[in-house]
GUVEXVEX-637105 format. One record per residue (C-alpha): x, y, z. Coordinates in steps of 0.2 Angstrom, whole numbers, plus 5000, padded with zeros to 4 digits. Layout:
BEGIN
<X = X	Y = Y	Z = Z>
...
***
This chain:
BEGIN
<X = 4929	Y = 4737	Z = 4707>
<X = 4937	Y = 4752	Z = 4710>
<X = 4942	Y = 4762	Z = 4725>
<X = 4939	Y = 4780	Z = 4730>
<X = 4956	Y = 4783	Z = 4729>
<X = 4958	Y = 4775	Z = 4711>
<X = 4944	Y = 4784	Z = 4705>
<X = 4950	Y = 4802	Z = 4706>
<X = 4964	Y = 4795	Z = 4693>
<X = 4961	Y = 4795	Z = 4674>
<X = 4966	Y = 4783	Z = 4664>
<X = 4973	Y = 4771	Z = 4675>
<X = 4976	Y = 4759	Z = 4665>
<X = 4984	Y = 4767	Z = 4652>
<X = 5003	Y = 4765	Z = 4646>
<X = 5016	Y = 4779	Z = 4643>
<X = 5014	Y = 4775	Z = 4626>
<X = 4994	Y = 4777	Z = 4627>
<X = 4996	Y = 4793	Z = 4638>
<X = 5007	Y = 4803	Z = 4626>
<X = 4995	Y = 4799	Z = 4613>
<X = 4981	Y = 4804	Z = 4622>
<X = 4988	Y = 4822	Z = 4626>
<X = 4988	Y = 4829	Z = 4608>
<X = 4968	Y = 4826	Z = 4607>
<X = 4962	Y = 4828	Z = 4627>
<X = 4960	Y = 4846	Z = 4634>
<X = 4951	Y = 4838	Z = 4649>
<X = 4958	Y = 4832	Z = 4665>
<X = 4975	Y = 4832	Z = 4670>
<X = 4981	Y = 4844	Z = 4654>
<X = 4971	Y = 4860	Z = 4664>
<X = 4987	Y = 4858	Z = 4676>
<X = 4999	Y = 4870	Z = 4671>
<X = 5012	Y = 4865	Z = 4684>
<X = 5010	Y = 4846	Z = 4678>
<X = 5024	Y = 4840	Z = 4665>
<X = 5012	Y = 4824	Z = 4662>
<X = 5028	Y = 4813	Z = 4651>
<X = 5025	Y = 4799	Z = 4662>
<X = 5012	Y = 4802	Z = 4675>
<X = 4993	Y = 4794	Z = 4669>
<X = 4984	Y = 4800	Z = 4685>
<X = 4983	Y = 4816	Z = 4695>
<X = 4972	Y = 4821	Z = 4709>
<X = 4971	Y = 4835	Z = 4720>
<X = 4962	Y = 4839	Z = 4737>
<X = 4963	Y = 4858	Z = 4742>
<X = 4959	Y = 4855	Z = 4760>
<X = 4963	Y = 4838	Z = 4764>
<X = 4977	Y = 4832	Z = 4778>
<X = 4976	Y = 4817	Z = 4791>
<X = 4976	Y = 4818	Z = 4810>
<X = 4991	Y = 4805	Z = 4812>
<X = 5001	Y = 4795	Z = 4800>
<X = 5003	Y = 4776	Z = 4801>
<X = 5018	Y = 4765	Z = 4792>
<X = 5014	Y = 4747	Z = 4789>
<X = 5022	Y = 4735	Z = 4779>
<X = 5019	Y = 4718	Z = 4774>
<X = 5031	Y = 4705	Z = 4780>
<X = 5026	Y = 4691	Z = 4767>
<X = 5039	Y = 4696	Z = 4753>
<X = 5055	Y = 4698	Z = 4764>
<X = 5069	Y = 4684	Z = 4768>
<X = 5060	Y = 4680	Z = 4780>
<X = 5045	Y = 4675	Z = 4768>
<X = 5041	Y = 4657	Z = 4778>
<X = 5037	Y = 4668	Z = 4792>
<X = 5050	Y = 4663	Z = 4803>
<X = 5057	Y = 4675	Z = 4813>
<X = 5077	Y = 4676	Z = 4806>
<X = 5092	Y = 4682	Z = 4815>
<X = 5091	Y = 4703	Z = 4817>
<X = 5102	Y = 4706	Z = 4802>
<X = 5091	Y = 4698	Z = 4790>
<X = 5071	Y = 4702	Z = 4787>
<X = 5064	Y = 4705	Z = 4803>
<X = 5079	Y = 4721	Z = 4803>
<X = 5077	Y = 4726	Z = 4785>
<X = 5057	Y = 4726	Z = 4788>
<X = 5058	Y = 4736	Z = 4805>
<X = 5069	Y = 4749	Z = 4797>
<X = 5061	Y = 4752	Z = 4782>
<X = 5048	Y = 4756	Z = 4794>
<X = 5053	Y = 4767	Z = 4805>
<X = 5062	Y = 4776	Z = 4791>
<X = 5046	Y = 4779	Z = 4780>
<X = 5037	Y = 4784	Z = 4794>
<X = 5053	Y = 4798	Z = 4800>
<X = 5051	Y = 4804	Z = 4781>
<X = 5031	Y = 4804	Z = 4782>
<X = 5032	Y = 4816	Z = 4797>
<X = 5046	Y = 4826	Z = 4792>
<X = 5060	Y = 4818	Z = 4804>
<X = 5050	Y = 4818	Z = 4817>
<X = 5055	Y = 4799	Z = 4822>
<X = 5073	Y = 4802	Z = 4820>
<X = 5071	Y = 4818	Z = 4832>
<X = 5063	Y = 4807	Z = 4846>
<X = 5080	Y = 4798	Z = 4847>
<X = 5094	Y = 4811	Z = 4846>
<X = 5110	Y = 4810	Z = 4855>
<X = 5107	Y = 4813	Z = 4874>
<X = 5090	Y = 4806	Z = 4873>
<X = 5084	Y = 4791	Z = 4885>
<X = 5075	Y = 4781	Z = 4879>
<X = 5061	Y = 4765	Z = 4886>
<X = 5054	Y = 4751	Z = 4876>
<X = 5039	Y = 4743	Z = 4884>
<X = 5039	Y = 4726	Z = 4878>
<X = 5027	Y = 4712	Z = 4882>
<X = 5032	Y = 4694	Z = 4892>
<X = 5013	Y = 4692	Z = 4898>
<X = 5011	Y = 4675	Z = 4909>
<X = 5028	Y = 4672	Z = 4911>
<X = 5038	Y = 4658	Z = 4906>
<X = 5027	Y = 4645	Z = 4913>
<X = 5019	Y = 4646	Z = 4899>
<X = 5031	Y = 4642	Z = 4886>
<X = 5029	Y = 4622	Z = 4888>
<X = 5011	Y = 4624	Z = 4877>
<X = 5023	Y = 4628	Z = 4864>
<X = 5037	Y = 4625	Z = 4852>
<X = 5050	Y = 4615	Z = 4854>
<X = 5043	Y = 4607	Z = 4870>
<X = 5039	Y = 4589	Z = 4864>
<X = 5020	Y = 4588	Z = 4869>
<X = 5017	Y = 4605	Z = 4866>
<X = 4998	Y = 4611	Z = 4863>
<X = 5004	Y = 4624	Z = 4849>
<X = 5018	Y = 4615	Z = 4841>
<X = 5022	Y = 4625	Z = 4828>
<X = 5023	Y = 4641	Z = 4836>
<X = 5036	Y = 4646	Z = 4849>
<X = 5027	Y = 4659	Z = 4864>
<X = 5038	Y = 4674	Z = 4858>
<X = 5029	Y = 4672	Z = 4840>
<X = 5012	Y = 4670	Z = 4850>
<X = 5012	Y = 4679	Z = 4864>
<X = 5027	Y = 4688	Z = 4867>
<X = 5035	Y = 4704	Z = 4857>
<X = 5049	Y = 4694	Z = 4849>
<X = 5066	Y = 4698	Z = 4852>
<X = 5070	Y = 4701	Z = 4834>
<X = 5059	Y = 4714	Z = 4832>
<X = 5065	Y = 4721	Z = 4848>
<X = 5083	Y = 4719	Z = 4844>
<X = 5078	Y = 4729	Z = 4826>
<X = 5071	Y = 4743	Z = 4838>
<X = 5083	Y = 4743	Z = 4847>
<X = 5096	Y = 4745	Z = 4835>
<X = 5089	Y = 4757	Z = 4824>
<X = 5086	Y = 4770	Z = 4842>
<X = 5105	Y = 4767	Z = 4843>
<X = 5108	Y = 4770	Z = 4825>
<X = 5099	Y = 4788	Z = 4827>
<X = 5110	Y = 4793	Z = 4842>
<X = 5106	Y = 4785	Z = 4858>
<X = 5117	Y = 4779	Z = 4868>
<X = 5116	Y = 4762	Z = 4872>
<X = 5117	Y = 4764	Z = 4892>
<X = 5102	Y = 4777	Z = 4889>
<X = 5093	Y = 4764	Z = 4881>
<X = 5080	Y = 4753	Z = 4894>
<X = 5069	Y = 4737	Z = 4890>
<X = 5059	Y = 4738	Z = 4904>
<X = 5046	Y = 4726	Z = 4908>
<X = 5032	Y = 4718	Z = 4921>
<X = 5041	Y = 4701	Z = 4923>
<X = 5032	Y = 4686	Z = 4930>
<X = 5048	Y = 4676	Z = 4933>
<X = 5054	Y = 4680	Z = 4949>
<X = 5070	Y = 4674	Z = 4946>
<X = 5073	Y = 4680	Z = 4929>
<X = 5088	Y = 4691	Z = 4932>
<X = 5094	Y = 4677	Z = 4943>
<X = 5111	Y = 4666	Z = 4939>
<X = 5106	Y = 4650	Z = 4931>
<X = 5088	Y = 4658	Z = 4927>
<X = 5082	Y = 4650	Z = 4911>
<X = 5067	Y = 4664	Z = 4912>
<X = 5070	Y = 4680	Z = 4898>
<X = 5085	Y = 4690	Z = 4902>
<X = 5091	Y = 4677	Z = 4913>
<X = 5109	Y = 4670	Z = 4913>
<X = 5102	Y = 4652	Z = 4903>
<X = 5088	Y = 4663	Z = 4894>
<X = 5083	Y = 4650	Z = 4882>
<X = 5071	Y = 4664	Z = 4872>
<X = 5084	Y = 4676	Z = 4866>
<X = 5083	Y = 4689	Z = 4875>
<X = 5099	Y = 4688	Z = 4883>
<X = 5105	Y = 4689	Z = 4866>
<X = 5097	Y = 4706	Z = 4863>
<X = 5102	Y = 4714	Z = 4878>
<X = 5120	Y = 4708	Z = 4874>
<X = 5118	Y = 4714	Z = 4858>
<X = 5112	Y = 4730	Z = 4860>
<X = 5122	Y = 4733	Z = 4876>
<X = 5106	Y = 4741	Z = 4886>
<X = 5098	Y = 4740	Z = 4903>
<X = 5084	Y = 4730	Z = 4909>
<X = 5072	Y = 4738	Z = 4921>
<X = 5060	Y = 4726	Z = 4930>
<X = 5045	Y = 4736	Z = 4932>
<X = 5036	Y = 4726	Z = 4948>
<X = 5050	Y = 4732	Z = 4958>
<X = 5042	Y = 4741	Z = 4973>
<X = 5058	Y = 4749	Z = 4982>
<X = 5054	Y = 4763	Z = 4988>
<X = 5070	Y = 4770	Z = 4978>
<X = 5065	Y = 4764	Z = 4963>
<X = 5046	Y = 4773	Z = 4963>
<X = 5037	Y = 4787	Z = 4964>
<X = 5019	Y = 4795	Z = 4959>
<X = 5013	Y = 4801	Z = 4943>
<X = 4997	Y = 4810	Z = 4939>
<X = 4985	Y = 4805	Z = 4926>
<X = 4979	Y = 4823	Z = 4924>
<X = 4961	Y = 4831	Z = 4930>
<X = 4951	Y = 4824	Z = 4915>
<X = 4953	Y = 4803	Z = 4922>
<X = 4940	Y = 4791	Z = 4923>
<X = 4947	Y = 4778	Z = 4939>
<X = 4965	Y = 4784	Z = 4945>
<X = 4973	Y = 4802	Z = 4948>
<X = 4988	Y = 4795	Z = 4948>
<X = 4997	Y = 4778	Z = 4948>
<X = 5013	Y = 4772	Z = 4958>
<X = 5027	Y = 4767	Z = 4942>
<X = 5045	Y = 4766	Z = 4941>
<X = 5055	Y = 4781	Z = 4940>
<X = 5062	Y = 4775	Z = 4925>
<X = 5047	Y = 4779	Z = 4915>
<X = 5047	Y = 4797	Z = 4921>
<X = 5064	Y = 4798	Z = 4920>
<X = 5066	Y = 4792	Z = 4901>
<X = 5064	Y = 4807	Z = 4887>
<X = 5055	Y = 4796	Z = 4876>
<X = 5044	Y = 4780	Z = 4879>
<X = 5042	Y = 4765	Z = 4866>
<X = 5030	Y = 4752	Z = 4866>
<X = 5033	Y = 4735	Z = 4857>
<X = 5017	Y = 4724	Z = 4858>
<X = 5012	Y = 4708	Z = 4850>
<X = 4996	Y = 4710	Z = 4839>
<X = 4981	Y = 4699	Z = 4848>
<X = 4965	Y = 4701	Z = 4853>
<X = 4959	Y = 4703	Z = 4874>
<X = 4949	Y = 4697	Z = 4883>
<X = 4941	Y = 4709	Z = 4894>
<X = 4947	Y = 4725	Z = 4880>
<X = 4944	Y = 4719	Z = 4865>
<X = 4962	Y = 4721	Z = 4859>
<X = 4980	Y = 4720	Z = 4867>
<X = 4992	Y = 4733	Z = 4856>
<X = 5002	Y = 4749	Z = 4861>
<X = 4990	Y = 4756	Z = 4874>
<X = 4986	Y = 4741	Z = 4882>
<X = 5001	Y = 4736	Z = 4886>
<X = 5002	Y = 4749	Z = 4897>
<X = 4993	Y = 4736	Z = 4911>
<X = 5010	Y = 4728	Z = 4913>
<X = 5018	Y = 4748	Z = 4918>
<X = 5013	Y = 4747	Z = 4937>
<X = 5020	Y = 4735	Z = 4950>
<X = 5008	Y = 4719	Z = 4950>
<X = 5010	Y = 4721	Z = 4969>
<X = 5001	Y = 4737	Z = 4972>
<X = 4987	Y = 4733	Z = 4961>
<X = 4982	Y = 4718	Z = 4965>
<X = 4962	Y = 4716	Z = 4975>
<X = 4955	Y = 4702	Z = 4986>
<X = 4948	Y = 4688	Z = 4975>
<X = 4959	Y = 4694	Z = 4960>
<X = 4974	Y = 4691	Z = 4964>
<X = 4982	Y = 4683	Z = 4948>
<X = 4983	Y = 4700	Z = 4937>
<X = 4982	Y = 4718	Z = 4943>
<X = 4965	Y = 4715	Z = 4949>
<X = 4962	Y = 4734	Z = 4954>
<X = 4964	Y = 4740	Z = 4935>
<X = 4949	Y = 4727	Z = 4932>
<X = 4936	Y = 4730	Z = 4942>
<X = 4934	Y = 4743	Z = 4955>
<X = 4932	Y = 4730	Z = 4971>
<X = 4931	Y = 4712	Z = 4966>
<X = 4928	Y = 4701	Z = 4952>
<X = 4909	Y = 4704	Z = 4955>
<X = 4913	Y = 4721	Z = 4945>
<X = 4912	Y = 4726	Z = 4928>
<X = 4922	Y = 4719	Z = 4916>
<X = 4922	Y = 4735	Z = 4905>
<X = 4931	Y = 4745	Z = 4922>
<X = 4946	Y = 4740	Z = 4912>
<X = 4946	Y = 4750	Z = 4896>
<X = 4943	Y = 4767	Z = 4906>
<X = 4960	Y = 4760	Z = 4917>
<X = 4971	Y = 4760	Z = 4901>
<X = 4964	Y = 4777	Z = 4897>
<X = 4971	Y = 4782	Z = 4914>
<X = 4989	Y = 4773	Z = 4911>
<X = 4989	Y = 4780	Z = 4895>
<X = 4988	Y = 4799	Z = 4902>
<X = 5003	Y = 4793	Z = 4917>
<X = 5015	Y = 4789	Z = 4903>
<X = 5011	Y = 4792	Z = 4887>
<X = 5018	Y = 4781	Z = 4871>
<X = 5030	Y = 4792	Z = 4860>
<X = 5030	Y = 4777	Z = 4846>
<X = 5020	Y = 4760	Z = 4845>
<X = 5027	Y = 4746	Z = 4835>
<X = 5015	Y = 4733	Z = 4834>
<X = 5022	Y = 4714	Z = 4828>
<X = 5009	Y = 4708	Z = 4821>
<X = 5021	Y = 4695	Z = 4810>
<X = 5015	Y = 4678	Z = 4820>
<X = 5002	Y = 4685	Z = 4834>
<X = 4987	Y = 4675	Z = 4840>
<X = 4969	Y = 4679	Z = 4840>
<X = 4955	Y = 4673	Z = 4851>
<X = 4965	Y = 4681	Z = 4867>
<X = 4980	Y = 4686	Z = 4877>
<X = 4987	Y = 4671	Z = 4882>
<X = 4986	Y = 4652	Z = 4880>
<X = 4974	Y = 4652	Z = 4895>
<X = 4960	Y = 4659	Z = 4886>
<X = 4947	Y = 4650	Z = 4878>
<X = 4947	Y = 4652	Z = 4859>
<X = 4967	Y = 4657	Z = 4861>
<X = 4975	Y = 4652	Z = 4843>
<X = 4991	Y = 4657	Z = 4835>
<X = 4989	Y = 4668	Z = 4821>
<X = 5000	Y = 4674	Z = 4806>
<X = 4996	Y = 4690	Z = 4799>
<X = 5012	Y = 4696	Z = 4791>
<X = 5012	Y = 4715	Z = 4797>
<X = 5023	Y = 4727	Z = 4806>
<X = 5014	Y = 4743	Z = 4812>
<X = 5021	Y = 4760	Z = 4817>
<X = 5015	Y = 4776	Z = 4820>
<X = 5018	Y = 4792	Z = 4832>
<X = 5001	Y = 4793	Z = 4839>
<X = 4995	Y = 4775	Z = 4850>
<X = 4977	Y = 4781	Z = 4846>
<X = 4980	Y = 4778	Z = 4828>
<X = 4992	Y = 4764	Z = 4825>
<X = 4981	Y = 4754	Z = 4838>
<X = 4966	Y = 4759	Z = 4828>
<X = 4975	Y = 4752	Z = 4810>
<X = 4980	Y = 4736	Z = 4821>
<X = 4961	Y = 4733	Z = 4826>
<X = 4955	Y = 4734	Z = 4808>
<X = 4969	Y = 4719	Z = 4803>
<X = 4963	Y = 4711	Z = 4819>
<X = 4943	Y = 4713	Z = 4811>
<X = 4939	Y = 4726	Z = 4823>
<X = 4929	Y = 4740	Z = 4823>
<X = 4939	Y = 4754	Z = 4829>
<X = 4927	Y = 4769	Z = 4828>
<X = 4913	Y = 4759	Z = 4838>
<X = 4908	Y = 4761	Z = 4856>
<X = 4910	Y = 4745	Z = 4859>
<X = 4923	Y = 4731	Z = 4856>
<X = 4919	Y = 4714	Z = 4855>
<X = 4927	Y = 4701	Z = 4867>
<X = 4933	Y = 4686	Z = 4859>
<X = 4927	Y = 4675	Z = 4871>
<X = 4928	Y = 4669	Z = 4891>
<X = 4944	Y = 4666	Z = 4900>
<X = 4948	Y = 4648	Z = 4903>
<X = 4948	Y = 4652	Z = 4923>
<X = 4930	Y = 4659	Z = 4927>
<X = 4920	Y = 4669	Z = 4912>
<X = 4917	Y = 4687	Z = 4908>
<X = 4899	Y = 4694	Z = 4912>
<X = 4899	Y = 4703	Z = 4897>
<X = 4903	Y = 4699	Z = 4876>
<X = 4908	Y = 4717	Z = 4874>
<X = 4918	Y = 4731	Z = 4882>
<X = 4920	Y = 4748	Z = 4882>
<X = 4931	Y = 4752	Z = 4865>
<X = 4945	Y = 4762	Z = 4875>
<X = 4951	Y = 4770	Z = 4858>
<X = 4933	Y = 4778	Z = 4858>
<X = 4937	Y = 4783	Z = 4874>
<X = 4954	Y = 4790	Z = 4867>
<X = 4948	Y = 4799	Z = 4857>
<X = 4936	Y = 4808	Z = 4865>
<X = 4947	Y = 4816	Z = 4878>
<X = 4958	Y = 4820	Z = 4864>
<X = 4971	Y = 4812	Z = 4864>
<X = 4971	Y = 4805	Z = 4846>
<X = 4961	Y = 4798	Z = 4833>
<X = 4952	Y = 4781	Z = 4833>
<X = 4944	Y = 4786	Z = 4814>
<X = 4951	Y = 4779	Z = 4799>
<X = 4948	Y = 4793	Z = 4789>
<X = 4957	Y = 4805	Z = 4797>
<X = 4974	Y = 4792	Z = 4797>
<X = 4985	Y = 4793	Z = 4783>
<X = 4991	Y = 4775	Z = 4780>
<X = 5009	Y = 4773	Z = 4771>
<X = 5019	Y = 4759	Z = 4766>
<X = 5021	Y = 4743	Z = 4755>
<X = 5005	Y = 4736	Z = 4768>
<X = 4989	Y = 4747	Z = 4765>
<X = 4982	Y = 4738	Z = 4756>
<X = 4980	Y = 4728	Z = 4770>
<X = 4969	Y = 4738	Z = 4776>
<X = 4952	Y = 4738	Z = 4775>
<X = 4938	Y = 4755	Z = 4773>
<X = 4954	Y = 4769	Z = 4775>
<X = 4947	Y = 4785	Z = 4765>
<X = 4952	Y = 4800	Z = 4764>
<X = 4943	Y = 4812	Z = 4776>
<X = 4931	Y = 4828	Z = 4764>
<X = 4933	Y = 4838	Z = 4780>
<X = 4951	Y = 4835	Z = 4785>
<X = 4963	Y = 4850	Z = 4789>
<X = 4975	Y = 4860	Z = 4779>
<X = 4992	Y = 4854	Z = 4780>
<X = 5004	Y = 4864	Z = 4793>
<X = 5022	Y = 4860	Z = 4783>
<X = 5028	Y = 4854	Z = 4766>
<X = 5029	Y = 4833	Z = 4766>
<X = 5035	Y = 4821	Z = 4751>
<X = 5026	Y = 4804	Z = 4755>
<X = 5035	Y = 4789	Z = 4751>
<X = 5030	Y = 4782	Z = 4734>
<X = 5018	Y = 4765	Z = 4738>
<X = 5018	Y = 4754	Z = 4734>
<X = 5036	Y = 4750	Z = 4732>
<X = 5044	Y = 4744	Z = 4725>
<X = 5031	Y = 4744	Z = 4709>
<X = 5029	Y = 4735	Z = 4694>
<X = 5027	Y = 4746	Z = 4683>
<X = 5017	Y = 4760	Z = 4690>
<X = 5018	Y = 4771	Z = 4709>
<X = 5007	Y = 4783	Z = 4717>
<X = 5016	Y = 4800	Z = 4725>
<X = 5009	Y = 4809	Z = 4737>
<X = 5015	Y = 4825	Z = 4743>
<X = 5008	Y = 4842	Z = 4755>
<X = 5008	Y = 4860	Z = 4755>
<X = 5003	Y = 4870	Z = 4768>
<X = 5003	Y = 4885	Z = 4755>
<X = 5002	Y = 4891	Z = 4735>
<X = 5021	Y = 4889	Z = 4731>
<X = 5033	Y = 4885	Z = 4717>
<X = 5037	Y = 4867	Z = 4717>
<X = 5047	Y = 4855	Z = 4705>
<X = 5046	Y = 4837	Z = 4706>
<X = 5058	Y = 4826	Z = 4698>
<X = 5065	Y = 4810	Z = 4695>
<X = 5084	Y = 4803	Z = 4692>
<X = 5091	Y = 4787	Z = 4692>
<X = 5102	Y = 4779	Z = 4705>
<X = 5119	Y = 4787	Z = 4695>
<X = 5110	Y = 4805	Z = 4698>
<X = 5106	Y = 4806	Z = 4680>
<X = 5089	Y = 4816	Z = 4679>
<X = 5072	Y = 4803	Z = 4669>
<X = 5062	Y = 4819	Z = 4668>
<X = 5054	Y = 4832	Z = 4678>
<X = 5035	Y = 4828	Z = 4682>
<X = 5029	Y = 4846	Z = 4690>
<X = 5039	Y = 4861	Z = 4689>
<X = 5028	Y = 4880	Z = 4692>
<X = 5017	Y = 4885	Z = 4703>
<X = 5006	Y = 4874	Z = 4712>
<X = 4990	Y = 4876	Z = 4724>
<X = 4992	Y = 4871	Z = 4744>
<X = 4985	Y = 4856	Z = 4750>
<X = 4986	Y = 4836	Z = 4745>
<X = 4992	Y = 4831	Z = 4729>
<X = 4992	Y = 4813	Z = 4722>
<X = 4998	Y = 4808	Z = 4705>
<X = 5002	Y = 4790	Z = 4696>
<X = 5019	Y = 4789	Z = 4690>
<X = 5024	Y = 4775	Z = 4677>
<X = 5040	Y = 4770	Z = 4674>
<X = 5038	Y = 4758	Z = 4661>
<X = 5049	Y = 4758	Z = 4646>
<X = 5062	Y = 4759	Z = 4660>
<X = 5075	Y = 4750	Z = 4665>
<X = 5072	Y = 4739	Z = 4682>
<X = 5082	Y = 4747	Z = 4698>
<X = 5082	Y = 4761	Z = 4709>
<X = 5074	Y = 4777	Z = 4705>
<X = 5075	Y = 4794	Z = 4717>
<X = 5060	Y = 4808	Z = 4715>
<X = 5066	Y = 4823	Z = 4725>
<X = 5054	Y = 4838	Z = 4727>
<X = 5060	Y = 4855	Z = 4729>
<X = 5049	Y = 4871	Z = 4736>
<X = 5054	Y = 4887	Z = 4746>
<X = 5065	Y = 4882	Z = 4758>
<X = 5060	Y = 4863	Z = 4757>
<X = 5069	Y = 4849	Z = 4748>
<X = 5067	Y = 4829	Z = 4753>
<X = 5070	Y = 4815	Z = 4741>
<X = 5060	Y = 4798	Z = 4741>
<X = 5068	Y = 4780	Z = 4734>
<X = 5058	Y = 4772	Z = 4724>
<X = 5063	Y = 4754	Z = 4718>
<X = 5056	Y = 4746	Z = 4703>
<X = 5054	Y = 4729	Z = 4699>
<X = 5049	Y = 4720	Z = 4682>
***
């Protein structure tokens, strides 16, 4: 069956051959465009006042050199994933990525250890382990070679490397420590070490609590629990904030992603209450344990007005499901084979919780079952992207996300939004999926009526044919382009308007 999508297209199964053909004795559909040069385009749609909220990359790991979903060494297809990533979304949001990490700018990446490294002998290599085919940093922990590809590509855009801060909530005591076998000790035994040497940054311990090293900050008028948290200065201090999760379900939120991981912001110490004293008790429940388990969702609400996430990168690769950590209950490794980026936390947790079989737009999110110390008193929370999005600080609804990348169609009940807003600037979409075989869809905005031309070359520069040159009415524009009959490589489409020009690669493979 169709999609929506698919069914705005005509003839979407038809050939170049069939199309050319059909245009001497068809003056229906796409012929009434008189900007459209339709040599080898067999679908066309446009939506006069159609835009999306946010935009959210994702990209399916499962065809990469990493295909037997091992995490491989940062050169090879955990890097090659993370930067076509982060460079589809830049060009989906008109450099806005690449601006985030100019030179001069300092930068934090939020990365998740939860539990500690206790923890690690449930898994892989440890000889009895209870997961043995999973290591903890493919469970539980952002792996250090998604962090290291992160961490590169900032660099690559023009941040220095001693502005450049992995900072973290660490259980380990001891893990800076000499002799330390704990991440970022000096007989690390994870890799992380390795990508702290690599990438010559800092490492920021964020449950230091010396008085030097701490300060205030507000969460605004419009919070739900705290008006303000005590964090380290380094996450004031820092232009841009990243946060790297793994992709898992909660158990008291429903979902651990970007905004979640903010929990592990403030110092443990300070947030801790009488008869909870193995987490931050206080962002729990507003006394005891006695409390509401859905005091929680409204407290990442709050951190998430402290300190903002400027980018979410969700490694969703091998994650887990069932819960946070190996502690809880109905905890299982998980592979899912994605990688998730966006510029709004709202939104690429939203696209998370849909792989994860969540709802995103509900009220409520469903908990994935009770902790293996004590039990929750509730199977369901408050949906803190709900929460999110009524206060305004982005959207939990698919419709209004724009999904780009070789992994949408991973993603189940995205549509496009009838009331969605004009465009505000000129935007060429990466072609997806890509590479194709043999046919691509093109997507590109304009904010107003202008003259375009869209063309494709090959790799040499040589020009295959123009697709749209005159003048063509604003808003969303979606057309099929073929490219059979052609030779299999590497294919440019570059789009030029006043004052705009930007050019997609588009690969195709036989």
């Amino acid at each position: 069956m169709k999609n929506k999508d698919e069914e705005n297209f005509y003839n979407i199964n038809s050939s170049r051959r069939d199309f050319i053909k059909k245009v001497s004795t068809t003056a229906a559909g796409i012929l009434v465009a008189p900007y459209l040069k339709p040599s080898g385009v067999f679908g066309y749609d446009h939506k006069q006042a159609s835009s999306f909220l946010a935009t959210v990359a994702i990209t399916d790991t499962t065809n990469t050199p990493a295909d037997i979903y091992t995490y491989d060494d940062a050169n090879g297809g955990t890097k090659q994933k993370v930067n076509y990533l982060l460079d589809l979304l830049d060009q989906n949001q008109s450099g806005k990525v690449s601006a985030l990490f100019s030179k001069g700018k300092k930068v934090a990446i939020k990365i998740n250890l939860t539990g500690g490294s206790g923890n690690a002998a449930s898994f892989k290599p440890n000889k009895n382990a209870q997961y043995p085919d999973f290591t903890i940093s493919e469970t539980m922990w952002t792996h250090p070679a998604v962090l290291q590809a992160v961490g590169q590509f900032i660099i690559n855009a023009g941040v220095n490397p001693t502005d450049l801060y992995i900072v973290e909530s660490f259980w380990d005591t001891t893990w800076q420590n000499s002799g330390s076998t704990a991440p970022f000790g000096s007989n690390d035994s994870f890799g992380y070490s390795d990508v702290r040497k690599a990438l010559g940054c800092n490492v920021v311990d964020l449950n230091d609590t010396t008085a030097a090293n701490i300060m205030e900050i507000s969460t605004g008028s419009n919070y739900f629990h705290f008006s303000k948290f005590t964090m380290n200065k380094i996450l004031q201090e820092v232009d841009v904030y990243v946060s790297i999760p793994k992709l898992k379900h909660h158990s008291t939120a429903g979902l651990t992603c970007s905004i979640k991981n903010q929990v592990g912001a403030v110092p443990k110490s300070l947030y801790t209450i009488p008869n909870d004293d193995g987490d931050r008790g206080a962002l729990h429940h507003a006394k005891s344990t006695d409390s509401t388990w859905n005091y929680l969702p409204e407290s990442v609400c709050d951190l998430a007005a402290a300190r903002p996430v400027n980018l979410a990168v969700i490694d969703g690769i091998k994650c887990s499901t069932g819960g946070e950590g190996n502690w809880c209950t109905n905890f299982a490794p998980a592979v899912k084979h994605v990688l998730i980026a966006g510029l709004n936390p709202v939104a690429t947790d939203s696209i998370a919780a849909n792989i994860m079989g969540l709802n995103s737009e509900g009220i409520f999110l469903p908990l994935p079952g009770p902790l293996g110390v004590g039990t929750t008193t509730s199977s369901i929370a408050d949906n803190y992207l709900y929460l999110l999005n009524q206060k305004g600080a982005g959207t939990n609804q698919l419709n209004q996300i724009q999904l780009v990348g070789d992994g949408t169609k991973m993603v189940t009940s995205v549509r496009q939004s009838p009331t969605g807003i004009q465009p505000s600037e000129f935007k060429l979409s990466s072609n997806f999926p890509n590479p194709f075989n043999p046919s691509t869809k093109i997507v590109f905005y304009l904010p107003r009526t202008e003259f375009v031309t869209l063309t494709i070359y090959d790799i040499t520069g040589r020009e295959i044919e123009t697709i749209i040159k005159g003048k063509v009415p604003a808003g969303e524009h979606r057309l099929q382009w073929s490219a059979e009959g052609l030779a299999s490589g590497v294919y440019l489409c570059r789009m030029e308007a006043q004052g705009f020009s930007e050019t997609i690669k588009m690969v195709y493979q036989k």
